[in-house]
C-alpha positions as CSV (number, residue, x, y, z in Angstrom):
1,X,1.4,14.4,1.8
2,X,3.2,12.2,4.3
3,X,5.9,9.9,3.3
4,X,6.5,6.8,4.8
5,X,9.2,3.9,4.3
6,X,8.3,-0.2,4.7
7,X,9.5,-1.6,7.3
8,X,9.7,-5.2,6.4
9,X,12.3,-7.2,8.4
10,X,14.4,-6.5,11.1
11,X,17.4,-6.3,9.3
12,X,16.4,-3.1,7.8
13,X,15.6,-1.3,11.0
14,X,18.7,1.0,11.3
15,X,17.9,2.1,7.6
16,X,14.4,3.3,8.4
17,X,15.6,4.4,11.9
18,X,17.9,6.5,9.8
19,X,15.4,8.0,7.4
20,X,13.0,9.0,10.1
21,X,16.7,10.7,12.0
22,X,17.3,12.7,8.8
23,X,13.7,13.5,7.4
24,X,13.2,11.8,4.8
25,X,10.2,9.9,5.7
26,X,7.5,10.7,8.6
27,X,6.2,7.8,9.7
28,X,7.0,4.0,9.3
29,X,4.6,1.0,7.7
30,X,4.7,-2.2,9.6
31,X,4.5,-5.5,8.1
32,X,2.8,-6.2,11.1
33,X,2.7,-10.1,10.8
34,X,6.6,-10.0,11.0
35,X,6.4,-8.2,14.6
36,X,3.2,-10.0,16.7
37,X,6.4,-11.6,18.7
38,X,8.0,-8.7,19.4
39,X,6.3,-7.1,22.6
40,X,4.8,-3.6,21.6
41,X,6.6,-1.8,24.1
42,X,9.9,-2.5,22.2
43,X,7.6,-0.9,18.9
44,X,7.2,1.5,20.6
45,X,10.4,2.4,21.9
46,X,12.1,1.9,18.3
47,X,10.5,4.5,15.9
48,X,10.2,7.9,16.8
49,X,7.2,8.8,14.5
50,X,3.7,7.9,13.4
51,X,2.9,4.3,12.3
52,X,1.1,2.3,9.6
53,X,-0.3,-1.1,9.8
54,X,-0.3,-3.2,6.7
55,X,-0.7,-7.2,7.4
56,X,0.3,-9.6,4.7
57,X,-0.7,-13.1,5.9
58,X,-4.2,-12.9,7.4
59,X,-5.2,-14.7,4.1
60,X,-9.0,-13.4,5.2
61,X,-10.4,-14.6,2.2
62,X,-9.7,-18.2,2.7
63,X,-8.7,-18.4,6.3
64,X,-11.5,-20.2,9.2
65,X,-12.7,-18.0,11.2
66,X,-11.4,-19.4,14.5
67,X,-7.9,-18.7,12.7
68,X,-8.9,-15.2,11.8
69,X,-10.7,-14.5,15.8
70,X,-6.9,-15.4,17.5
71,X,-4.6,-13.4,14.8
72,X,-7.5,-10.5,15.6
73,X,-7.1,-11.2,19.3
74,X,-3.2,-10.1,19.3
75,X,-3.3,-7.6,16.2
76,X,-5.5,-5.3,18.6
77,X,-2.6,-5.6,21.6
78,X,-0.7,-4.1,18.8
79,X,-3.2,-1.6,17.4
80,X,-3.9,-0.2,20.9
81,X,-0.4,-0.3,21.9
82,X,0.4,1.8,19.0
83,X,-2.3,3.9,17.3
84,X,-1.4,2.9,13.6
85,X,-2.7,5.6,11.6
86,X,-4.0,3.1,9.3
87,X,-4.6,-0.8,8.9
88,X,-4.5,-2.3,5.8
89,X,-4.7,-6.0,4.4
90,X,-4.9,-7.4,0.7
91,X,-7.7,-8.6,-1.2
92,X,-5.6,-12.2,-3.0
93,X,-5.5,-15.4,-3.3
94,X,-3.5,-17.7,-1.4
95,X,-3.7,-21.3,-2.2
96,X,-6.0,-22.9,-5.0
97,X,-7.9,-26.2,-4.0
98,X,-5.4,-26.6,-1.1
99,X,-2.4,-25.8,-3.1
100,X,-0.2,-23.0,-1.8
101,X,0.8,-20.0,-4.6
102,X,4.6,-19.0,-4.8
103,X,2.9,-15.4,-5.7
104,X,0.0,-14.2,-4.4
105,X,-3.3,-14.7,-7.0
106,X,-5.5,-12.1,-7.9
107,X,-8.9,-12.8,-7.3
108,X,-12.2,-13.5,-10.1
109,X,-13.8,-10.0,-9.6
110,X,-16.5,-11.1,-11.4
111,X,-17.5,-14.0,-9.5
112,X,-16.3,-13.4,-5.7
113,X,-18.3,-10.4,-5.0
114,X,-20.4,-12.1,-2.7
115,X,-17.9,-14.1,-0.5
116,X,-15.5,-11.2,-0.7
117,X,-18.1,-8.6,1.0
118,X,-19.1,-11.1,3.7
119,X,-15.6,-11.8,4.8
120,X,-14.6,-7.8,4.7
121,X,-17.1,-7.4,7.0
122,X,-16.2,-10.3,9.4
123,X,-13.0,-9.9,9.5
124,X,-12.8,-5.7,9.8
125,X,-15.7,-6.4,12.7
126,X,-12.8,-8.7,14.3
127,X,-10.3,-6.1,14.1
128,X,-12.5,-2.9,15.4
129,X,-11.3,-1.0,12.5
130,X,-11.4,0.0,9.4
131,X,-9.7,-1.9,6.5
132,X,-7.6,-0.5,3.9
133,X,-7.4,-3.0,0.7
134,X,-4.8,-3.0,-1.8
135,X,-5.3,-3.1,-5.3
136,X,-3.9,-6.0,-7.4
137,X,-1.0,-5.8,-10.3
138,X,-3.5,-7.1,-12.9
139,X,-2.1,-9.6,-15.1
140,X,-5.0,-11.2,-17.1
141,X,-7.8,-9.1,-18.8
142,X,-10.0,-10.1,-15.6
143,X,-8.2,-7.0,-13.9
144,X,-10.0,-4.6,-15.7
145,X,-13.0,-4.9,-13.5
146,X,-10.6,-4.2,-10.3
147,X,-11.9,-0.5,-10.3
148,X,-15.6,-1.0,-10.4
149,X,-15.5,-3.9,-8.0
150,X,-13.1,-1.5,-5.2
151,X,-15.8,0.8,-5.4
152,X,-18.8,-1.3,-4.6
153,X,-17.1,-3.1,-1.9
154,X,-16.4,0.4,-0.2
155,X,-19.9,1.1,-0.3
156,X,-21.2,-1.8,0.8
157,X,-18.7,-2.7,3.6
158,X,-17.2,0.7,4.6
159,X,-13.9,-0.5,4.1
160,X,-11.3,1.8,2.1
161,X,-8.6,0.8,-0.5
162,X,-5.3,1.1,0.3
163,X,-4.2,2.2,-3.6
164,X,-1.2,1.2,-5.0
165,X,0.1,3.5,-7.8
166,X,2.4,1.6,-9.0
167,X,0.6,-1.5,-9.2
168,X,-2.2,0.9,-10.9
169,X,0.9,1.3,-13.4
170,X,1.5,-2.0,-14.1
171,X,-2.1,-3.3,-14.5
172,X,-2.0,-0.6,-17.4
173,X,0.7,-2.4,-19.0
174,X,-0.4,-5.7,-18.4
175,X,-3.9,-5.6,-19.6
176,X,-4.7,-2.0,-20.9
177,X,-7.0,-0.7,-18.0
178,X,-6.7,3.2,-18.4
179,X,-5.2,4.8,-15.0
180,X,-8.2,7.3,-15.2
181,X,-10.5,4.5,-14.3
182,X,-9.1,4.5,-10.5
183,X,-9.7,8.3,-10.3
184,X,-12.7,7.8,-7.9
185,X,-10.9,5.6,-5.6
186,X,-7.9,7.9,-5.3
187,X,-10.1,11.0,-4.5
188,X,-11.8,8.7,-2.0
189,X,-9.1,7.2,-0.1
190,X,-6.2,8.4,1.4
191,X,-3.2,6.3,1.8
192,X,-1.4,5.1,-0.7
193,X,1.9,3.0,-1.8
194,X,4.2,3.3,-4.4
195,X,7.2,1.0,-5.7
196,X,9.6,0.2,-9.0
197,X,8.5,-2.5,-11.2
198,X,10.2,-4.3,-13.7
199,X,9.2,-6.6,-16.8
200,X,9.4,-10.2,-16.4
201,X,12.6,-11.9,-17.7
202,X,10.8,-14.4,-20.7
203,X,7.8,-13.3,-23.2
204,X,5.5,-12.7,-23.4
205,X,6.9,-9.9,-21.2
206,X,4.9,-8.5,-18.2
207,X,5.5,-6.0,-15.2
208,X,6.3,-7.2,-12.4
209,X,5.8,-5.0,-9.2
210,X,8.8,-6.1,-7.6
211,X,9.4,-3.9,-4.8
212,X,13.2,-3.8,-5.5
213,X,14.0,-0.8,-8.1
214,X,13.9,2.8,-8.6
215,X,10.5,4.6,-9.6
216,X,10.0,4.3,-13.0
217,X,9.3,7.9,-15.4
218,X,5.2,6.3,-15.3
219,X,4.5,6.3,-11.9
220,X,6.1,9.2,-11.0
221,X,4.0,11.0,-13.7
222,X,0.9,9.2,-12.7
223,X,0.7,10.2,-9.3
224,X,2.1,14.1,-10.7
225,X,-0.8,13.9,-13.1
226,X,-3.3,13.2,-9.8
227,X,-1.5,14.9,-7.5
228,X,-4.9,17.2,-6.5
229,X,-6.9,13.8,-6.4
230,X,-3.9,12.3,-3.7
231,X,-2.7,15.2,-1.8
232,X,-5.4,15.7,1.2
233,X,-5.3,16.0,4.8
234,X,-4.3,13.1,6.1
235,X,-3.2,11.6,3.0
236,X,-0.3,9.1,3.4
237,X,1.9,7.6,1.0
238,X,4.2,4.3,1.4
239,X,7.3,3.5,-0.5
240,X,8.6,0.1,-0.5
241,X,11.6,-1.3,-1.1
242,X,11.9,-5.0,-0.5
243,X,15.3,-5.7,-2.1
244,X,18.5,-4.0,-3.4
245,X,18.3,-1.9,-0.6
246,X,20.8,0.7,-1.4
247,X,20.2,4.1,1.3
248,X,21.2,6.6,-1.3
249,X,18.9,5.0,-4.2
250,X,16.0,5.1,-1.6
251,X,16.8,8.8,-0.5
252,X,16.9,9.8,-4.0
253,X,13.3,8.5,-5.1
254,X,11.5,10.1,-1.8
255,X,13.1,13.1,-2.7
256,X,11.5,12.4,-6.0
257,X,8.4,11.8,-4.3
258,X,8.6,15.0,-1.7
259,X,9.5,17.4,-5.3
260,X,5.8,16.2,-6.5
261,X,3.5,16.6,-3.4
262,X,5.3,20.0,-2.3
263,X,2.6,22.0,-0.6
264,X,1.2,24.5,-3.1
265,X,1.6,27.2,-0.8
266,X,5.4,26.5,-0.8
267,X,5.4,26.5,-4.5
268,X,3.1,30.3,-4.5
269,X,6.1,31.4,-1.8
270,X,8.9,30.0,-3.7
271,X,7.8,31.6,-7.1
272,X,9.6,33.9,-9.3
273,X,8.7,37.8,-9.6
274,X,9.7,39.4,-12.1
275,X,11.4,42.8,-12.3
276,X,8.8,45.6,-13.1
């Protein structure tokens, strides 16, 4: 399993500069939308390693196409400039009858299907590769069909889903669907994010993937308890951290994550013999 590390802002670009210098990660994840003014050479120049694609503003679902034809136009400078090993986008709402959301929405599984699959395939056609979609947070029972509909839109459009553990986790909490229900979409995909979560700060209390703590004991067990279903060749996994960026805190959680995915040939070389 390769770790990776968010690369958000530019503020943090030492700090994953850093991480890559000393080991900790091996490759970086671009917010991408953050860096189409930055010419790819200088991307090029400033991480030593492997990169990820994951774009955050497209809004694909809602956006015209002309709209969608130019952002496509200059994300491939970027993609051919760079060889991400991935690109990845999110399956959300933005707005709602022309009003703007403060957080992004999850979408009506149940009665988007349709509009969803047509403009997965548009808009991965535009890019010229394939899309990675991330899995939703689930708040409201609706969630529950997340799973099902992941897999059908994979099918249909030969896009993949970029799964999120931890927002896995917290749909668990939020409206009781079992982890075991993404088991097919792990052992089918193969990159992956993780992050801390936290509950909301009023009732009726819910978690809130907030990209700014530790790992919590839940996720790290979840992704233990699958580890055969994530760990594959080529298998990549993302950890964000979006706020109280603290270096030592962020070292100490992929170290977390490297003790899980050690390779099992490590773990047969590493084992103890007893005495005869």
């Amino acid at each position: 399993m390769r770790l990776g590390f968010n690369f958000t802002l530019s503020d943090t670009r030492d700090l994953v500069r850093r991480l890559v210098a000393e080991r900790h990660i091996d490759y970086c994840e671009l917010l991408i939308d953050n860096f189409l003014c930055v010419p790819p050479a200088e991307l090029v120049k400033t991480f030593d390693c492997p990169v990820g694609f994951h774009i955050m503003f497209s809004k694909f679902l809602e956006s015209d196409p002309e709209f969608l034809a130019d952002f496509a136009k200059r994300l491939r400078i970027y993609i051919d400039a760079l060889d991400p090993m991935y690109v990845s986008d999110h399956v959300a709402c933005f707005s709602f009858k022309g009003r703007s959301f403060f957080h992004l929405g999850e979408i009506d599984y149940g009665n988007v299907y349709g509009l969803v699959r047509s403009r997965v395939g548009l808009w991965q056609d535009m890019v010229g590769r394939q899309l990675f979609l991330e899995n939703y947070p689930s708040i409201m029972d609706g969630g529950r069909e997340a799973p099902e509909f992941f897999e059908r839109l994979m099918q249909d459009t030969g896009a993949g889903v970029l799964f999120d553990a931890s927002n896995a986790v917290c749909a668990m909490h939020n409206c009781k669907l079992p982890l075991q229900a993404w088991d097919t979409i792990i052992a089918q995909n193969r990159h992956f994010h993780v992050a801390g979560y936290r509950l909301s700060l009023t009732k009726p209390y819910i978690c809130l993937d907030t990209h700014a703590e530790e790992l919590t004991e839940d996720t790290c067990g979840f992704l233990a308890s699958r580890r055969m279903l994530f760990d594959k060749p080529g298998a990549t996994l993302t950890y964000e951290r979006d706020d109280n960026i603290e270096y030592d805190s962020i070292v100490a959680d992929l170290r977390r994550l490297r003790d899980i995915f050690v390779p099992i040939e490590e773990i047969s070389q590493n084992a103890f013999i007893p005495a005869m």
